[in-house]
C-alpha positions as CSV (number, residue, x, y, z in Angstrom):
1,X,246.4,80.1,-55.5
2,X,248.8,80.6,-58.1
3,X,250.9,77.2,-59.1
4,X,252.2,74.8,-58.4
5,X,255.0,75.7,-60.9
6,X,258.1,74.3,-61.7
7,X,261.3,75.9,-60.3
8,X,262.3,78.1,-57.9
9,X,260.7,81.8,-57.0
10,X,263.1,82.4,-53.4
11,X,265.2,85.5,-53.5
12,X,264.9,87.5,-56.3
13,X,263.2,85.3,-58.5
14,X,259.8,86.8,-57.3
15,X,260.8,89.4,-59.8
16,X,260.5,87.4,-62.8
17,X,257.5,84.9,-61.7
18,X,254.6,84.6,-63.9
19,X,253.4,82.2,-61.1
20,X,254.1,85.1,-58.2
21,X,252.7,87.7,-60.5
22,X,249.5,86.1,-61.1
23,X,249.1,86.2,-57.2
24,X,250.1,89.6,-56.7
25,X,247.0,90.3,-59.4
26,X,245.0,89.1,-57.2
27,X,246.1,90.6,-54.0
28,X,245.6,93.9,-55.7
29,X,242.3,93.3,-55.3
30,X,242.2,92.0,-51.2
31,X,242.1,88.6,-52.6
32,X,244.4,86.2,-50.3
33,X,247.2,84.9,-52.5
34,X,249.6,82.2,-52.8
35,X,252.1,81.2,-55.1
36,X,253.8,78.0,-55.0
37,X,256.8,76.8,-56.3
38,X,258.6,73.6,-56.4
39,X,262.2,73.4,-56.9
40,X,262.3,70.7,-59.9
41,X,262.3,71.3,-63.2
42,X,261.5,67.9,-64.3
43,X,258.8,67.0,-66.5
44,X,258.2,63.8,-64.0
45,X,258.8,65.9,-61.3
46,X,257.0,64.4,-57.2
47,X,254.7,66.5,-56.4
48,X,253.4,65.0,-53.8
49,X,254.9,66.9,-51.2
50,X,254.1,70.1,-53.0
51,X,250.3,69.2,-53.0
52,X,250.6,68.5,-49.5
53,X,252.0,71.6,-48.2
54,X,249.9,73.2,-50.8
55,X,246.7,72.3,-49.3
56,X,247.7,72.4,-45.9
57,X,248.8,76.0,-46.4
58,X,245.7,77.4,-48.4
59,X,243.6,75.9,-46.0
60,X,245.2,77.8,-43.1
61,X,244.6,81.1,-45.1
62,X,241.2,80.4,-45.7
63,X,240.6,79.6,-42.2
64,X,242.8,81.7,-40.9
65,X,243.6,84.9,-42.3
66,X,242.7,88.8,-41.1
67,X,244.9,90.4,-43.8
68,X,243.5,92.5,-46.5
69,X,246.0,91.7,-48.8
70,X,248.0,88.6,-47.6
71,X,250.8,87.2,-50.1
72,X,252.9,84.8,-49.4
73,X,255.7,83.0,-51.6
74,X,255.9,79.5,-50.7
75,X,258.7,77.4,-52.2
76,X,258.8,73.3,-51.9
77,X,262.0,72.0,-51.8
78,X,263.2,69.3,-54.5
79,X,262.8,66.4,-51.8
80,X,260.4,63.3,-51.3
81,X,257.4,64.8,-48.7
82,X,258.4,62.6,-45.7
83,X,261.7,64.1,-46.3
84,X,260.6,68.0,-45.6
85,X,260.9,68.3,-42.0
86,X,258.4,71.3,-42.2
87,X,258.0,74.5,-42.9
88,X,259.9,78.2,-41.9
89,X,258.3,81.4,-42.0
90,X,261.6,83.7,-44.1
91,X,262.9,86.5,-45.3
92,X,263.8,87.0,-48.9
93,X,267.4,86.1,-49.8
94,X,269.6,88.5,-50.9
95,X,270.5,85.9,-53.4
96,X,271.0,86.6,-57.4
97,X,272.1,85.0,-60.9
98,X,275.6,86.3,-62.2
99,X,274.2,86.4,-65.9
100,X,276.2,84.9,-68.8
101,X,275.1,84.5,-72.3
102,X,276.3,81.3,-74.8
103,X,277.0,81.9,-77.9
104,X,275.0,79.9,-80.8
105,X,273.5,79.0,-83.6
106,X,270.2,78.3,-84.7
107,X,269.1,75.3,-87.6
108,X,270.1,78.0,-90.2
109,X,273.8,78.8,-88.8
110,X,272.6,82.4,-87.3
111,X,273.7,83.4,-84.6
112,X,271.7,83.8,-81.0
113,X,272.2,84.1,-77.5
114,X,271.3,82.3,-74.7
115,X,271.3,83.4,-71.1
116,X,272.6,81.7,-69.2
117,X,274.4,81.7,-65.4
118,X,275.0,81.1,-61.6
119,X,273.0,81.4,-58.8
120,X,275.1,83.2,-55.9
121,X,273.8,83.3,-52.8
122,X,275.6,85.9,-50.7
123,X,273.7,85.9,-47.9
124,X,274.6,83.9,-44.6
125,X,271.5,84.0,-42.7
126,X,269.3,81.2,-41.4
127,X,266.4,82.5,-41.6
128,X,266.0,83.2,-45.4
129,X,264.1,81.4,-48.3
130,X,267.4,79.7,-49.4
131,X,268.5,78.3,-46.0
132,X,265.2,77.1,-45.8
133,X,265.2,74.8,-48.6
134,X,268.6,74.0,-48.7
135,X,267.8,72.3,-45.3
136,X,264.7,71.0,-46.6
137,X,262.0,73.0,-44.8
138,X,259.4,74.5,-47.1
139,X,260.0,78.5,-47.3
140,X,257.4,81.6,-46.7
141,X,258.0,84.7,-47.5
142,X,255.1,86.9,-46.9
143,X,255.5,89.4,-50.2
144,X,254.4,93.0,-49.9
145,X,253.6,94.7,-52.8
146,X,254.9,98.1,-52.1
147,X,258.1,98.0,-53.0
148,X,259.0,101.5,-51.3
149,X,262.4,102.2,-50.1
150,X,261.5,104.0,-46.9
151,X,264.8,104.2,-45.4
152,X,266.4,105.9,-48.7
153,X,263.2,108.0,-49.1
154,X,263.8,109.7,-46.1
155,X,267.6,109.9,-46.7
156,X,266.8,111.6,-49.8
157,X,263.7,114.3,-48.5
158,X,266.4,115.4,-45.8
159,X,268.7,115.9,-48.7
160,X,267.1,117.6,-51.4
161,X,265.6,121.4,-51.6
């Protein structure tokens, strides 16, 4: 188990999690891994719900599981736990940040930047990490690490020499 972090690691923030790359380490090496998430950045942020799900889920792996390298990416939404109404096995979003960057200056009047943006989610479907929790229902994603675009690749072999 990786987490419970703060924030959220649905669509393409499994790209940039320490928390979801700490648990892809250890899928590497046929260790079941989970990393968890909950959508508050709060320093007094409820956990409750997050420890509940959190248990119930790793439990169910360790009782449960035949994979050799099982990931998932579970994400608890920002909501009291007898508000979740449970949980939905999803797809990734094809969700994304349209970047900015702020202008400023630091105690000594230089300049820096800090990122800074929007989350757009452009996809419709009801069945990915981001419908999930926006409807309150805790969100896996079962994560595979190969990242392999096997559609292109075999656009590409029929194309080159």
């Amino acid at each position: 188990m990786s987490g419970i972090n703060h924030g959220a690691n649905h669509s393409i923030n499994v790209i940039y999690s320490g928390t979801m790359s700490a648990a892809m380490e250890a899928s590497i090496e046929s260790i079941p891994s989970i990393g968890f998430s909950l959508l508050d950045y709060a320093f007094e942020a409820d956990f409750s719900g997050a420890k509940k799900y959190a248990y119930d889920l790793a439990s169910w792996v360790l009782e449960n599981n035949k994979e050799k390298r099982l990931l998932l990416n579970v994400n608890i939404p920002k909501i009291s736990a007898q508000k979740i109404k449970g949980i939905k096995i999803c797809r990734q979003a094809d969700a994304k940040y349209k970047e900015d960057f702020d202008k400023r200056k630091d105690p000594q009047g230089k300049p820096y930047y800090w990122l800074t943006g929007e989350f757009v989610n452009s996809d419709k479907g009801k069945d990915t990490d981001v419908w999930a929790l926006t409807n309150n229902y805790v969100s896996v994603v079962p994560i595979q690490l190969d990242f392999t675009n096997y559609t292109l690749k075999k656009h590409l072999e029929k194309k080159t020499v």
